[in-house]
mmCIF entry with sequence, helices, sheets and N, C-alpha, C, O atoms, coordinates in Angstrom:
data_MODEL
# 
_entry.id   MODEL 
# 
_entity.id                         1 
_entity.type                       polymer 
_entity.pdbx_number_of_molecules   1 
# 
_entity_poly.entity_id                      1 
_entity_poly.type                           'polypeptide(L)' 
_entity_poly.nstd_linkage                   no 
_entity_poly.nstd_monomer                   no 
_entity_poly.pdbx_seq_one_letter_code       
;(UNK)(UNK)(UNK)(UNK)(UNK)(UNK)(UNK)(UNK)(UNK)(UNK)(UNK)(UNK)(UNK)(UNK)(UNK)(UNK)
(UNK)(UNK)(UNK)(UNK)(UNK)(UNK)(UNK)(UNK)(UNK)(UNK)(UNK)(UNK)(UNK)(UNK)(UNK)(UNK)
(UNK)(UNK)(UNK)(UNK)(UNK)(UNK)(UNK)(UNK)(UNK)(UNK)(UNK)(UNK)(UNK)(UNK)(UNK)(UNK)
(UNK)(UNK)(UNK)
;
_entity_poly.pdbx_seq_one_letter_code_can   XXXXXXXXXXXXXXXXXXXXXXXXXXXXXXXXXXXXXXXXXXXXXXXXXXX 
_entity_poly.pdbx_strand_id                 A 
# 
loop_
_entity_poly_seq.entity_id 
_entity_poly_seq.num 
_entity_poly_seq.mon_id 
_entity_poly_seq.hetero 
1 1  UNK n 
1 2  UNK n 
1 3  UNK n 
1 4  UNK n 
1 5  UNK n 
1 6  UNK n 
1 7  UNK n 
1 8  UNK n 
1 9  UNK n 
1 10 UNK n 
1 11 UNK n 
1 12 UNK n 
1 13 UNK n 
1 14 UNK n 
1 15 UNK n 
1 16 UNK n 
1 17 UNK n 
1 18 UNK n 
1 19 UNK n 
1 20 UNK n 
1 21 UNK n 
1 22 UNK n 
1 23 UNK n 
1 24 UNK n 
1 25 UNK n 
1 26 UNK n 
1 27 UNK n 
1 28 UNK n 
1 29 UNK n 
1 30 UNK n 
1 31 UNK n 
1 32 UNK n 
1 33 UNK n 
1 34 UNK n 
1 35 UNK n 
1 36 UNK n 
1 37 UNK n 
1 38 UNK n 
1 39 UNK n 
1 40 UNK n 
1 41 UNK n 
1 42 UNK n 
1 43 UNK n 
1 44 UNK n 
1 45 UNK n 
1 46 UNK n 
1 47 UNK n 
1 48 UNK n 
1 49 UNK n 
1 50 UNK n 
1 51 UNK n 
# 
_struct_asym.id          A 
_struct_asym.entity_id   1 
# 
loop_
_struct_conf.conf_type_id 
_struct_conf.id 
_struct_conf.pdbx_PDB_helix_id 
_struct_conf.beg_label_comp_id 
_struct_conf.beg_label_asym_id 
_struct_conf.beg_label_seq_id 
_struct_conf.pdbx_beg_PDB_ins_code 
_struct_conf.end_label_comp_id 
_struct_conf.end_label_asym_id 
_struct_conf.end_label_seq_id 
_struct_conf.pdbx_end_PDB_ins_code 
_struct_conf.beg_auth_comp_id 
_struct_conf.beg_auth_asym_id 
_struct_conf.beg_auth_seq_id 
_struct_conf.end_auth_comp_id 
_struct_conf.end_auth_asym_id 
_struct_conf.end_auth_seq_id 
_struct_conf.pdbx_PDB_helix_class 
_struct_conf.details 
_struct_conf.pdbx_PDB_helix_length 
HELX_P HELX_P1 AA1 UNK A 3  ? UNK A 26 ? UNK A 3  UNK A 26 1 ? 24 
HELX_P HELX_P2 AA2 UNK A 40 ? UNK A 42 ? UNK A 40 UNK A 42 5 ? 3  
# 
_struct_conf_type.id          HELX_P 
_struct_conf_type.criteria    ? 
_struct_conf_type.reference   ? 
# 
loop_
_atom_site.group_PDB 
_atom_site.id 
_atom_site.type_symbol 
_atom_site.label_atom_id 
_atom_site.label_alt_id 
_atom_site.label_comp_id 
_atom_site.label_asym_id 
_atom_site.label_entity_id 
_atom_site.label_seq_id 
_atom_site.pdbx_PDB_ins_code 
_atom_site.Cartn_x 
_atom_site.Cartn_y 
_atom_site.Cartn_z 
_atom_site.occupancy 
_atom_site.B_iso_or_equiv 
_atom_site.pdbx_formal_charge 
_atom_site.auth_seq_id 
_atom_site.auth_comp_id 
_atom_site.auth_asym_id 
_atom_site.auth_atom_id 
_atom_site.pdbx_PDB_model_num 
ATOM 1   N N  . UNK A 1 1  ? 0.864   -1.175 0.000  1.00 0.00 ? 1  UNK A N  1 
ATOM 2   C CA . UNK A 1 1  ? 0.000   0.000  0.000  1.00 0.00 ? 1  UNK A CA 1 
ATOM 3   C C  . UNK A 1 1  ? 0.904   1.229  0.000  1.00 0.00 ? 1  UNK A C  1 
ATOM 4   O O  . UNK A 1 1  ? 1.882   1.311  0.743  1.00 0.00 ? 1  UNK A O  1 
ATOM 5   N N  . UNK A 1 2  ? 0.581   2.078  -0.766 1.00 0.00 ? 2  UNK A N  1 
ATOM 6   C CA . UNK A 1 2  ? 1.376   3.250  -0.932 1.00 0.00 ? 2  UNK A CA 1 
ATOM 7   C C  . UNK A 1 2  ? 1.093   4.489  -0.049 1.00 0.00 ? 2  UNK A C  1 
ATOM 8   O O  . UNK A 1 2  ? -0.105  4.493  0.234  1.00 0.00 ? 2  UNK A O  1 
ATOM 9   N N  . UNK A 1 3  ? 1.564   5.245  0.339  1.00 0.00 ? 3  UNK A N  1 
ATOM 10  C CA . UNK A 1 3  ? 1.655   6.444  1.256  1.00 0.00 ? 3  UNK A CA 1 
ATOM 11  C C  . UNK A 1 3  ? 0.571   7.432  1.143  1.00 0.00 ? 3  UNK A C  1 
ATOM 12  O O  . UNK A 1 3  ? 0.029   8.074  2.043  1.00 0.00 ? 3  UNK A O  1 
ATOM 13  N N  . UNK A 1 4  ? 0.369   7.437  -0.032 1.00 0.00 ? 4  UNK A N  1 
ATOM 14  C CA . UNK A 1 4  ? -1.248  7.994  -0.435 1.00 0.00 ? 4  UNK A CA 1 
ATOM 15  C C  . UNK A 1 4  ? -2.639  7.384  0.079  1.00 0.00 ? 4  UNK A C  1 
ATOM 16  O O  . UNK A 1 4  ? -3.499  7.935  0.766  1.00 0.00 ? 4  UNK A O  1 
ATOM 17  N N  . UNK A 1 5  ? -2.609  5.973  -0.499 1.00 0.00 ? 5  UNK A N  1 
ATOM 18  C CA . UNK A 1 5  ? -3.678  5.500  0.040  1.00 0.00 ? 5  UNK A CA 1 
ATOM 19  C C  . UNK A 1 5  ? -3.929  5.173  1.337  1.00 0.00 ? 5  UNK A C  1 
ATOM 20  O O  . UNK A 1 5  ? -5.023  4.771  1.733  1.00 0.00 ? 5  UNK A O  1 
ATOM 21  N N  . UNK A 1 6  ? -2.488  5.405  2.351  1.00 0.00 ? 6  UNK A N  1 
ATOM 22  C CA . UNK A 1 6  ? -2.825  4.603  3.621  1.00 0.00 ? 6  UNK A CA 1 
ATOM 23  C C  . UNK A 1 6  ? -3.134  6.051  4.128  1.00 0.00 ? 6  UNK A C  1 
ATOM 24  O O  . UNK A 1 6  ? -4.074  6.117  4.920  1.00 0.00 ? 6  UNK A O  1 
ATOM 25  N N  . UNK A 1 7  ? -2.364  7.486  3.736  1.00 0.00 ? 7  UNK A N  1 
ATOM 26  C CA . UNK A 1 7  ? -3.085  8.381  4.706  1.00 0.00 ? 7  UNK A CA 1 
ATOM 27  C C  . UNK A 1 7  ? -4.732  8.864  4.612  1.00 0.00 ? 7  UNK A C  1 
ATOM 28  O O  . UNK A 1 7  ? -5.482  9.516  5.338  1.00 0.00 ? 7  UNK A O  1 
ATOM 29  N N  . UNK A 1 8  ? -4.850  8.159  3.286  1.00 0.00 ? 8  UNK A N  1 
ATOM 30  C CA . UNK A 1 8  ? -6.332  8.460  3.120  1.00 0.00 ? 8  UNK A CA 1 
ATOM 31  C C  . UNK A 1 8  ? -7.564  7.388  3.877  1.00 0.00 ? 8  UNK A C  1 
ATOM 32  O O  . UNK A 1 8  ? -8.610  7.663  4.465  1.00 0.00 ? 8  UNK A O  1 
ATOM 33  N N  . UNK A 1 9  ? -7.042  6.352  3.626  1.00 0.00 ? 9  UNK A N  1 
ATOM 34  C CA . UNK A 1 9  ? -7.770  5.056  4.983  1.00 0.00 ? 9  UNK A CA 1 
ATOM 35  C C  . UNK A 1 9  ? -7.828  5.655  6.330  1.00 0.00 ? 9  UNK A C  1 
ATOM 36  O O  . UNK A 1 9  ? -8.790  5.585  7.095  1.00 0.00 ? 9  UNK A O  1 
ATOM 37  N N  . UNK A 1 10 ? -6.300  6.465  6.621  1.00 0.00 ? 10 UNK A N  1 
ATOM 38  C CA . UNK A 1 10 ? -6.136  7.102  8.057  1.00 0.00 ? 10 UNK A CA 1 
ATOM 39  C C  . UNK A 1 10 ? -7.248  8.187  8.381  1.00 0.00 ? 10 UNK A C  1 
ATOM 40  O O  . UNK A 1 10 ? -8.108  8.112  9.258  1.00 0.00 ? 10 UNK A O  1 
ATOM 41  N N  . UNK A 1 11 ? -7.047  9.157  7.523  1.00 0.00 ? 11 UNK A N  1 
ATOM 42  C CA . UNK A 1 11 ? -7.928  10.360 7.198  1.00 0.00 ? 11 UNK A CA 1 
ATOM 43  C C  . UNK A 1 11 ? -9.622  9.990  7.807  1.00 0.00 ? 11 UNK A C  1 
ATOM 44  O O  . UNK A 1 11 ? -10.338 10.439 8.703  1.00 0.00 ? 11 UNK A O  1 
ATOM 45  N N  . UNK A 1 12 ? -9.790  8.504  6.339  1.00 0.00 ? 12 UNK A N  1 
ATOM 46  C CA . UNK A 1 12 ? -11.447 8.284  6.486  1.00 0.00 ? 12 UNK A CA 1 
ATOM 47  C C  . UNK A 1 12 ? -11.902 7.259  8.163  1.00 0.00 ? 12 UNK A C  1 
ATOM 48  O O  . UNK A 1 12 ? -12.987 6.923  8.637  1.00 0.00 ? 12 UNK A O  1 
ATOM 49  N N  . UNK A 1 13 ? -10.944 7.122  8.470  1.00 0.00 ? 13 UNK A N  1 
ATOM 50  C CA . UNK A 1 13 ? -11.361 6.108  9.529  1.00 0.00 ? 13 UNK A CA 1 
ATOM 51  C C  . UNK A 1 13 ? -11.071 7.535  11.056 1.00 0.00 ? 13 UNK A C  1 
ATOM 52  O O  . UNK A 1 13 ? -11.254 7.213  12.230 1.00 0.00 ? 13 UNK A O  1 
ATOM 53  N N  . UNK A 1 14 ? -10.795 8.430  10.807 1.00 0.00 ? 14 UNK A N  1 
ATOM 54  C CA . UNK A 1 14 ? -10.177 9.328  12.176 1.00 0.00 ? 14 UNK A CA 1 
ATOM 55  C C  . UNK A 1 14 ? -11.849 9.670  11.908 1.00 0.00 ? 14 UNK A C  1 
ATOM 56  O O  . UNK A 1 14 ? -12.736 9.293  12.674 1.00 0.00 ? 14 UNK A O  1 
ATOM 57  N N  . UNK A 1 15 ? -12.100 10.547 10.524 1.00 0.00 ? 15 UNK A N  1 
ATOM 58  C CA . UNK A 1 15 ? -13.364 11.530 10.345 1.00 0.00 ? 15 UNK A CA 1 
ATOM 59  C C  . UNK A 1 15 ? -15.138 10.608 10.969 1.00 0.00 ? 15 UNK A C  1 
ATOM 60  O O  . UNK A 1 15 ? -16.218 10.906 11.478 1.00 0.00 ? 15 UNK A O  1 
ATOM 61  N N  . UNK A 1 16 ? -14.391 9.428  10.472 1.00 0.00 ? 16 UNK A N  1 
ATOM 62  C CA . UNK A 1 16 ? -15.640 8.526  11.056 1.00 0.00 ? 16 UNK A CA 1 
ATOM 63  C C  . UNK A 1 16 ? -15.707 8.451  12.531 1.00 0.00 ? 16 UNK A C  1 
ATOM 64  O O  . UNK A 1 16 ? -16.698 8.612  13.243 1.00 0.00 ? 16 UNK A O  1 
ATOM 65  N N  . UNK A 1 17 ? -14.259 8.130  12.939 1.00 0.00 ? 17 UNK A N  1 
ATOM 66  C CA . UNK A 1 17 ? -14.623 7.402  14.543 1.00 0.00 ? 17 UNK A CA 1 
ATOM 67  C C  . UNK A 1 17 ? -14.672 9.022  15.050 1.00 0.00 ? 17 UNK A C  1 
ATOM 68  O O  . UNK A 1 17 ? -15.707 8.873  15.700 1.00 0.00 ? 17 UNK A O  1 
ATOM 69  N N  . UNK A 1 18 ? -14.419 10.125 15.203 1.00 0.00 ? 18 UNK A N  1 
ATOM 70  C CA . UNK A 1 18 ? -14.490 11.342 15.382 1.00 0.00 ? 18 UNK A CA 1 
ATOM 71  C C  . UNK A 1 18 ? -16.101 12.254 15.424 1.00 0.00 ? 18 UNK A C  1 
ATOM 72  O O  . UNK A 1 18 ? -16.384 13.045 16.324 1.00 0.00 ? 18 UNK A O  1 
ATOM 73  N N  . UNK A 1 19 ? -17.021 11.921 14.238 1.00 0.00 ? 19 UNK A N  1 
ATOM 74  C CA . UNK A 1 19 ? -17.930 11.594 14.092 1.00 0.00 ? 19 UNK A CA 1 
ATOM 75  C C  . UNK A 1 19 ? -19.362 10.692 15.138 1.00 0.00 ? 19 UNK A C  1 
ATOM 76  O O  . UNK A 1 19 ? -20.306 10.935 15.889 1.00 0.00 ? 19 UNK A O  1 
ATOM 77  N N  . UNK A 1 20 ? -18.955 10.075 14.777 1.00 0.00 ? 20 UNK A N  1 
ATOM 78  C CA . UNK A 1 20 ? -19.540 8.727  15.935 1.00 0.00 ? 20 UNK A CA 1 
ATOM 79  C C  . UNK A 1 20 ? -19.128 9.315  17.419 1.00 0.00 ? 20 UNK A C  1 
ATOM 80  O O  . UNK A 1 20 ? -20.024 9.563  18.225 1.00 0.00 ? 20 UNK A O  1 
ATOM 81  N N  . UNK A 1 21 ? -17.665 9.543  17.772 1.00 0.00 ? 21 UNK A N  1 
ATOM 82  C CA . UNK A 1 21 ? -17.856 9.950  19.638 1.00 0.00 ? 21 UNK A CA 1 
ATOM 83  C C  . UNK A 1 21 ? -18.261 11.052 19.604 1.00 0.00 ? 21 UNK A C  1 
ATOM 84  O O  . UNK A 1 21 ? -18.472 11.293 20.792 1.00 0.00 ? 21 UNK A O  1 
ATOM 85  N N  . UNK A 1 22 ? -18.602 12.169 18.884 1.00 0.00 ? 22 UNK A N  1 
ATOM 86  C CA . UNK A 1 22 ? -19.330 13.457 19.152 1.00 0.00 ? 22 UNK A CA 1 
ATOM 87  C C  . UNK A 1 22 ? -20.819 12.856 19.495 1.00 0.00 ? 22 UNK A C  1 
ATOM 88  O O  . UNK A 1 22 ? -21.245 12.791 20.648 1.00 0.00 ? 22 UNK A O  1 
ATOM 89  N N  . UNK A 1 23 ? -21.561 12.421 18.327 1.00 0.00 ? 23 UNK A N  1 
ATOM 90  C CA . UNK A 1 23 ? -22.617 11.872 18.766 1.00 0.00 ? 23 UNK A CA 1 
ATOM 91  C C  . UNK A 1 23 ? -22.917 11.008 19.682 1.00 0.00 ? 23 UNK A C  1 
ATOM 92  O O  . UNK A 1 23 ? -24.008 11.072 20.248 1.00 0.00 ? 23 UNK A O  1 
ATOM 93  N N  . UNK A 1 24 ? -21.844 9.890  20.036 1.00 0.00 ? 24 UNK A N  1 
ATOM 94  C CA . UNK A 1 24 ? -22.176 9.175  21.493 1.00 0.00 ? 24 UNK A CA 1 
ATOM 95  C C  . UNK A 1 24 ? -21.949 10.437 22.309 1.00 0.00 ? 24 UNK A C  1 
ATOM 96  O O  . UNK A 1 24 ? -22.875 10.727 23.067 1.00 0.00 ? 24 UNK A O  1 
ATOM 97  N N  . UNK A 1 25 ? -21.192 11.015 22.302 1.00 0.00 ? 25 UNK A N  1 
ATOM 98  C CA . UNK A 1 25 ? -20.810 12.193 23.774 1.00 0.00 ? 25 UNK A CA 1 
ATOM 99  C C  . UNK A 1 25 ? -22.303 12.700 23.961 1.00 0.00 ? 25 UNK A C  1 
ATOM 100 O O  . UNK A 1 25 ? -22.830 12.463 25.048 1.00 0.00 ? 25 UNK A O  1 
ATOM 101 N N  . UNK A 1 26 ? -23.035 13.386 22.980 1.00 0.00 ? 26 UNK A N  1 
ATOM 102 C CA . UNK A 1 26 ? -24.457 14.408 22.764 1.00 0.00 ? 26 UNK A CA 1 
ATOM 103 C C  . UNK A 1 26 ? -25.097 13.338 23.441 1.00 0.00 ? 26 UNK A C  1 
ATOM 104 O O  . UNK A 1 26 ? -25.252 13.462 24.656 1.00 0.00 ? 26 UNK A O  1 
ATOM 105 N N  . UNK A 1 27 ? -25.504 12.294 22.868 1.00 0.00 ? 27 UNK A N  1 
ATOM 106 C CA . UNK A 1 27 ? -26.359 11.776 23.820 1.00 0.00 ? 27 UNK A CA 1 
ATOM 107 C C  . UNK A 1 27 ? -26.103 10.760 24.890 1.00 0.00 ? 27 UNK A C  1 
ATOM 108 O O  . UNK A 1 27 ? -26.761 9.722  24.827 1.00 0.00 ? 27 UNK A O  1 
ATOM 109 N N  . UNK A 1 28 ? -25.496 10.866 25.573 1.00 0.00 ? 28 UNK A N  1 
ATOM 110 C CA . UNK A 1 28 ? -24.962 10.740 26.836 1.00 0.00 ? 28 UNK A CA 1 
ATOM 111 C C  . UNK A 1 28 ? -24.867 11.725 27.108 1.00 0.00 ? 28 UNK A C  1 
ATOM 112 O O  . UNK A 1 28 ? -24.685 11.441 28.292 1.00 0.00 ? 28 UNK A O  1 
ATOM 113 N N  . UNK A 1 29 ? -24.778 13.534 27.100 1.00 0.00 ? 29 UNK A N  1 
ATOM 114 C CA . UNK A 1 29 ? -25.230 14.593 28.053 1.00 0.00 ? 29 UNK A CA 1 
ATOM 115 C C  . UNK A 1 29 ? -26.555 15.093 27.507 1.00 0.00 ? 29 UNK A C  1 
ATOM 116 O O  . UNK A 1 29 ? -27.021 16.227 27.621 1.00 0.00 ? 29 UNK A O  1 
ATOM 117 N N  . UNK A 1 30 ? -27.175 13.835 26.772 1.00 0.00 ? 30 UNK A N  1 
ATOM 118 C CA . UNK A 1 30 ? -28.385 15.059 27.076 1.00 0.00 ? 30 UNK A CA 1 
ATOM 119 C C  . UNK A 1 30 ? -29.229 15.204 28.222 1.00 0.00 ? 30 UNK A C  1 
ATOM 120 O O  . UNK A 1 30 ? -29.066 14.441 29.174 1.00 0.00 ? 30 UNK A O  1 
ATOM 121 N N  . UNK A 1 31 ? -30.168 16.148 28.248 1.00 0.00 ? 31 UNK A N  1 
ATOM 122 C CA . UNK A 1 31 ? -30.954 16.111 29.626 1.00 0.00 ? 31 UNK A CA 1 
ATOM 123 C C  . UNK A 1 31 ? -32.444 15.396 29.493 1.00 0.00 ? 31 UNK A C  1 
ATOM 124 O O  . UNK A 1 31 ? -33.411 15.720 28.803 1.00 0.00 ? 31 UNK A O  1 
ATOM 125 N N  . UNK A 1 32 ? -32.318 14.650 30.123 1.00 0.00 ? 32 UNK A N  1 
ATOM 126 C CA . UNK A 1 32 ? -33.853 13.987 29.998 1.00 0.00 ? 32 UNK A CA 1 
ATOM 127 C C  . UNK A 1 32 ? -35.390 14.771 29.221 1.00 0.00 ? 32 UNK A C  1 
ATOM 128 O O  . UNK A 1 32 ? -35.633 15.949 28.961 1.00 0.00 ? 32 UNK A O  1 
ATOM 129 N N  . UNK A 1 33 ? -35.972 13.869 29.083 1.00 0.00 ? 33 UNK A N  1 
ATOM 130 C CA . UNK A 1 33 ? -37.148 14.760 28.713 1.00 0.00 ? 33 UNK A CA 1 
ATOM 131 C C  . UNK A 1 33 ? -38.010 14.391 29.323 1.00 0.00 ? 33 UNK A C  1 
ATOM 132 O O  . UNK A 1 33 ? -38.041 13.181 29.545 1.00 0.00 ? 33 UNK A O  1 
ATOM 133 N N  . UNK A 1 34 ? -39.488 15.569 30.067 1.00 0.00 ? 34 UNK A N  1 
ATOM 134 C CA . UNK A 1 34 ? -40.272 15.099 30.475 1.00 0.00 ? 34 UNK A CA 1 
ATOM 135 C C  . UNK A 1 34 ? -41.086 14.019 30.074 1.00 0.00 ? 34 UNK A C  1 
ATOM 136 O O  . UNK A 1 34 ? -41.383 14.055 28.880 1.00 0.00 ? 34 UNK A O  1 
ATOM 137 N N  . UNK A 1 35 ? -41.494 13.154 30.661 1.00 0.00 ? 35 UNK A N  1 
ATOM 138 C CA . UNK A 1 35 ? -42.305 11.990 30.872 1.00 0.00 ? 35 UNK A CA 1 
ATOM 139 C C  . UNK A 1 35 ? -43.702 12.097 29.983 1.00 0.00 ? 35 UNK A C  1 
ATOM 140 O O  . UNK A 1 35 ? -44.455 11.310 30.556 1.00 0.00 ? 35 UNK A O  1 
ATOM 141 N N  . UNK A 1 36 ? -44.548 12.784 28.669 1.00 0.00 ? 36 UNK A N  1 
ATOM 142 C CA . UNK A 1 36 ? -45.559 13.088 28.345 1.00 0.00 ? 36 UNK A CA 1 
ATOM 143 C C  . UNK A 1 36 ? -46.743 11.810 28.981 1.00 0.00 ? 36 UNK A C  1 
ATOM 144 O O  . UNK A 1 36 ? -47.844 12.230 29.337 1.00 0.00 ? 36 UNK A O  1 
ATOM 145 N N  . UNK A 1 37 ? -46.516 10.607 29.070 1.00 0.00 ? 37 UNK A N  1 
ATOM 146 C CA . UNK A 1 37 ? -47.306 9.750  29.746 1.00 0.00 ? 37 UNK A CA 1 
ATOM 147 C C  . UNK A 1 37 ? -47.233 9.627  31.006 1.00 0.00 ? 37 UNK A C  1 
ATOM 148 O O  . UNK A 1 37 ? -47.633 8.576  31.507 1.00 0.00 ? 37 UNK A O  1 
ATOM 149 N N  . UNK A 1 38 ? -46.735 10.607 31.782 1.00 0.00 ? 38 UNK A N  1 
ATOM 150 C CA . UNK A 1 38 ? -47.115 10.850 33.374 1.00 0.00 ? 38 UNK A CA 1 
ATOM 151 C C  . UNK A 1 38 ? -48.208 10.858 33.753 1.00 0.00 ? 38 UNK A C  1 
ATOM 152 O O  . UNK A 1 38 ? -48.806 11.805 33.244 1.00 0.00 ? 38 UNK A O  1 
ATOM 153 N N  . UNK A 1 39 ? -48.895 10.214 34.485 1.00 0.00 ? 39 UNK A N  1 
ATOM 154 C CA . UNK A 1 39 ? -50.073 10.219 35.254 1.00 0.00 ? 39 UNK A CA 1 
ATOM 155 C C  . UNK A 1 39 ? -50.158 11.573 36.395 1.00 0.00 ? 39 UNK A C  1 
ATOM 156 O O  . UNK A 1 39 ? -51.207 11.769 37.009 1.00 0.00 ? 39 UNK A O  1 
ATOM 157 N N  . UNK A 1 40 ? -49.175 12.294 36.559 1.00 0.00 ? 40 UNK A N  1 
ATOM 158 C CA . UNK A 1 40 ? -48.675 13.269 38.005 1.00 0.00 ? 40 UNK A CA 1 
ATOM 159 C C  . UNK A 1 40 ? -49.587 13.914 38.140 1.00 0.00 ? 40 UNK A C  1 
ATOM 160 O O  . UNK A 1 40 ? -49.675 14.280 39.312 1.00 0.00 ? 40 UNK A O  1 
ATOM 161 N N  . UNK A 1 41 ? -51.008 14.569 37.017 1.00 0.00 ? 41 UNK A N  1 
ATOM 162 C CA . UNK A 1 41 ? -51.873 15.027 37.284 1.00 0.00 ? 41 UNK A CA 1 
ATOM 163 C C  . UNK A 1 41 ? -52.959 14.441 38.236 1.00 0.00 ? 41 UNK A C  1 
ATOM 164 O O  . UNK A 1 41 ? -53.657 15.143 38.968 1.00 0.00 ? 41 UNK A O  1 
ATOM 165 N N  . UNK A 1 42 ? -53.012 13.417 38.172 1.00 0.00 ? 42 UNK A N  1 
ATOM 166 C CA . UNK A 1 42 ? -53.844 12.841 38.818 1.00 0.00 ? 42 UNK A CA 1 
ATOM 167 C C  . UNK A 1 42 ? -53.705 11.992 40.263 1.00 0.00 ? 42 UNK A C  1 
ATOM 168 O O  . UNK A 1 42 ? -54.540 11.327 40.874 1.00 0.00 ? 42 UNK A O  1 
ATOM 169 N N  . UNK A 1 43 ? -52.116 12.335 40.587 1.00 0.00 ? 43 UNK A N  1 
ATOM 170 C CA . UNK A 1 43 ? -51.560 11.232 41.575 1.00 0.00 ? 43 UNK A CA 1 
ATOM 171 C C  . UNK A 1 43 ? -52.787 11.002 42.818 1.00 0.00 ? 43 UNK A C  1 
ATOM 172 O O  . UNK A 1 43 ? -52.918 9.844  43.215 1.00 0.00 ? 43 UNK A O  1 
ATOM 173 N N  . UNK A 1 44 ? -53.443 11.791 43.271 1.00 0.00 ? 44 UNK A N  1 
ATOM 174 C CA . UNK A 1 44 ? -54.141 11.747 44.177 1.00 0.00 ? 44 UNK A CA 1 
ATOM 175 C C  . UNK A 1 44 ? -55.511 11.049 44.293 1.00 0.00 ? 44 UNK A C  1 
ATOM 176 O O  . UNK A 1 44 ? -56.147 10.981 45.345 1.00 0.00 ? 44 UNK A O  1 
ATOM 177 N N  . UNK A 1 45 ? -56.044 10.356 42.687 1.00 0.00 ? 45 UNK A N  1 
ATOM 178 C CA . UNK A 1 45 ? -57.299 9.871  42.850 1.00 0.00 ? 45 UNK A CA 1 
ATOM 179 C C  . UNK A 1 45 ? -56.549 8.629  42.928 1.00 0.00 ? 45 UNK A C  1 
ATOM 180 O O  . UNK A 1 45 ? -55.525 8.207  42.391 1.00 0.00 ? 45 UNK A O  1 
ATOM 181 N N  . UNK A 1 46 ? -57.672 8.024  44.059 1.00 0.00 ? 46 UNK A N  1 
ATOM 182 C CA . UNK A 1 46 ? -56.990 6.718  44.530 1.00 0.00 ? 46 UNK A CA 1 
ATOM 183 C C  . UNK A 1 46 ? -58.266 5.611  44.193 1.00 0.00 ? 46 UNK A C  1 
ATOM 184 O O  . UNK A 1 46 ? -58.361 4.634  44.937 1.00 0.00 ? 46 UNK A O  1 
ATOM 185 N N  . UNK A 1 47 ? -59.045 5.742  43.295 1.00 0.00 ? 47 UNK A N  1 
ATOM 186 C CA . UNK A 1 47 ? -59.974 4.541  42.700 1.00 0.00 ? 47 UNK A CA 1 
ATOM 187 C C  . UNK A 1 47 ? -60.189 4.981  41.324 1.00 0.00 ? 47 UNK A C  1 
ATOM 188 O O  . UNK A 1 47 ? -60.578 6.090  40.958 1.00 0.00 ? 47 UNK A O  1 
ATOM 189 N N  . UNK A 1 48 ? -59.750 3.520  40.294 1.00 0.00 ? 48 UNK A N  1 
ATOM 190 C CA . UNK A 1 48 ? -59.788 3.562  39.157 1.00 0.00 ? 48 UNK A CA 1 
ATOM 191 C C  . UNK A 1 48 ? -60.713 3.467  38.582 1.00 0.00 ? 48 UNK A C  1 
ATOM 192 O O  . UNK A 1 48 ? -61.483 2.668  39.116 1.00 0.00 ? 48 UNK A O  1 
ATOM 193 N N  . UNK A 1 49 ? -61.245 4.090  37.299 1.00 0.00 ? 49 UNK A N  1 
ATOM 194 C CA . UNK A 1 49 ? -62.045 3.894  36.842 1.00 0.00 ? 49 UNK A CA 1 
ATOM 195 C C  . UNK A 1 49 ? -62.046 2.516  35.569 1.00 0.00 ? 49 UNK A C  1 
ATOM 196 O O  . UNK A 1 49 ? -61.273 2.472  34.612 1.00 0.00 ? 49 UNK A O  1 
ATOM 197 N N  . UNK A 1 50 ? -62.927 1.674  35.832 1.00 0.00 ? 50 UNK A N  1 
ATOM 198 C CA . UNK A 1 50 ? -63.002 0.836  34.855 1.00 0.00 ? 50 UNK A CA 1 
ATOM 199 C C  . UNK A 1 50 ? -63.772 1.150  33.537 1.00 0.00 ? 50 UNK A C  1 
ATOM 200 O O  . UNK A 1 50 ? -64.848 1.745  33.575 1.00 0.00 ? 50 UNK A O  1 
ATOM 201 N N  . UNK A 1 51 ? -63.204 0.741  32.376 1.00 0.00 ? 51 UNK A N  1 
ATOM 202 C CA . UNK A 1 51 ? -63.252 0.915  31.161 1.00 0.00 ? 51 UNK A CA 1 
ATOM 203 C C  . UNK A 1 51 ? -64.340 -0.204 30.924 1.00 0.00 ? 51 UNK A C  1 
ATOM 204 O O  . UNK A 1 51 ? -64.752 -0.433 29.787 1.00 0.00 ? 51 UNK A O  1 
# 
């Protein structure tokens, strides 16, 4: 393999894995999101209604 092609394998494999840990990093800090199927409005009725 010649000096050309291996810095270019080097090049495409840094831009990828470089790539990829930005996006693992983002989501691993993101901040949660509220719960939209929370019941919290209602925590206090304590008999269910049957369907």
């Amino acid at each position: 393999m010649n000096s050309a092609a291996l810095i270019t394998m080097l090049l495409a494999q840094g831009i990828v894995i470089s790539v990829a840990a930005y996006f693992f990093y983002r989501v691993l800090t993101m901040p949660p999101k509220p719960d939209p199927d929370s019941n919290s409005d209602n925590d206090e009725v304590l008999i269910r209604q049957k369907y």
